[in-house]
ROPA-60519 format. One record per residue (C-alpha): residue number from 1; chain; x, z, y. Coordinates in steps of 0.25 Angstrom, whole numbers. Example, Ala and Ser with C-alpha at 12.3 -4.5 7.8 and 13.67 -1.06 7.14 Angstrom:
BEGIN
nr; kette; east; up; north
1; A; 49; 31; -18 $
2; A; 55; 29; -4 $
***
This chain:
BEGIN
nr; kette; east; up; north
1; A; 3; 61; 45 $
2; A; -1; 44; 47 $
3; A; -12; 41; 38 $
4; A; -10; 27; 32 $
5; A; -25; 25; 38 $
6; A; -19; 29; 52 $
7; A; -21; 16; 63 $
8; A; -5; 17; 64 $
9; A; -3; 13; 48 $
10; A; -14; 4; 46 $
11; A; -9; -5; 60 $
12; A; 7; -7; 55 $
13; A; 9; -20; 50 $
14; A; 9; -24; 36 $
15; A; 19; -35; 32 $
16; A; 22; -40; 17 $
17; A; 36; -36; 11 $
18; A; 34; -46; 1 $
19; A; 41; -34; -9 $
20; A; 33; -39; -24 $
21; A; 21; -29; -27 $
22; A; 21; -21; -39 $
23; A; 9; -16; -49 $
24; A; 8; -2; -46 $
25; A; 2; 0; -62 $
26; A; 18; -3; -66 $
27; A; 21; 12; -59 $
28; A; 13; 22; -67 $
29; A; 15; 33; -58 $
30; A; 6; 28; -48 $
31; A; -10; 28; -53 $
32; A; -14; 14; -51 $
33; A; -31; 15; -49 $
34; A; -34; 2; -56 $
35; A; -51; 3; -53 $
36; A; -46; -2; -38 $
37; A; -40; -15; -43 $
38; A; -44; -26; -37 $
39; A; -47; -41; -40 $
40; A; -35; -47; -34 $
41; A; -24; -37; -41 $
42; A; -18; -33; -30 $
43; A; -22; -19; -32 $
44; A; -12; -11; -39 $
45; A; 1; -15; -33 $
46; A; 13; -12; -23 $
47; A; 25; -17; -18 $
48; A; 35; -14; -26 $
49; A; 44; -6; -17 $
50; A; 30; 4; -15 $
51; A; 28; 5; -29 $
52; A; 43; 10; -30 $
53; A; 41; 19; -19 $
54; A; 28; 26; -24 $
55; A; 34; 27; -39 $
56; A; 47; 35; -33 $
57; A; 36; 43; -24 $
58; A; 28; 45; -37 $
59; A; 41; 52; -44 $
60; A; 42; 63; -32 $
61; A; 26; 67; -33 $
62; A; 24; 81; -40 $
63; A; 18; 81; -54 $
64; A; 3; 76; -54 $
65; A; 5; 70; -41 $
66; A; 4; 54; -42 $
67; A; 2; 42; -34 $
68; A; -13; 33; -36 $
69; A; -15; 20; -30 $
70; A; -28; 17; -23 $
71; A; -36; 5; -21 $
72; A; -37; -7; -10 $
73; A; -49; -2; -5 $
74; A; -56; -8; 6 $
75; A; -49; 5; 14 $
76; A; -35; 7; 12 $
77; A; -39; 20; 19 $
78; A; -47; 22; 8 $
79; A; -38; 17; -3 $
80; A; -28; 29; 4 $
81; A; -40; 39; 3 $
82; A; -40; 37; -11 $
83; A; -26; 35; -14 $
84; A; -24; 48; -5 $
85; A; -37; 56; -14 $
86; A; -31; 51; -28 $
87; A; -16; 58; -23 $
88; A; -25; 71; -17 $
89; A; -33; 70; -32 $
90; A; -18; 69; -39 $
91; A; -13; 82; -30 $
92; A; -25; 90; -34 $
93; A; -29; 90; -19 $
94; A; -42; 82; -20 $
95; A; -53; 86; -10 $
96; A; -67; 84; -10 $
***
């Protein structure tokens, strides 16, 4: 297993697709944490395509289990902690 923390993800190059972004509030199926917005509004969106993806994902989880959006953190290797928690919390699986 690659970690999205891991030196070999965070170093491959990012390039715009130029494919529109969409609210992710409009997909009710994925929990949107709105006390992580931030002043610009850029929080709380995806490009479309990912916001297609993750809704079709969302159909295949068992009962209870469910995807929750985290925030721009000042870490994104903390925004994935939490994201990662939030999904342990949903499964029941929480630690600590």
């Amino acid at each position: 297993m690659i970690l999205l923390s891991d030196p070999q993800v965070i170093n491959i190059p990012v390039q715009d697709c130029g494919e529109p972004l969409a609210e992710i509030a409009s997909a009710p199926e994925i929990a949107l944490d709105l006390r992580e917005r931030d002043e610009a509004g850029a929080y709380g969106r995806a490009r479309i395509g990912v916001l297609e993806r993750l809704r079709s994902a969302s159909e295949t989880l068992p009962d209870g289990v469910g995807f929750s959006t985290g925030s721009r953190a000042a870490s994104a290797a903390a925004a994935r902690g939490r994201t990662w928690l939030k999904w342990q919390e949903t499964r029941g699986e929480s630690q600590g």
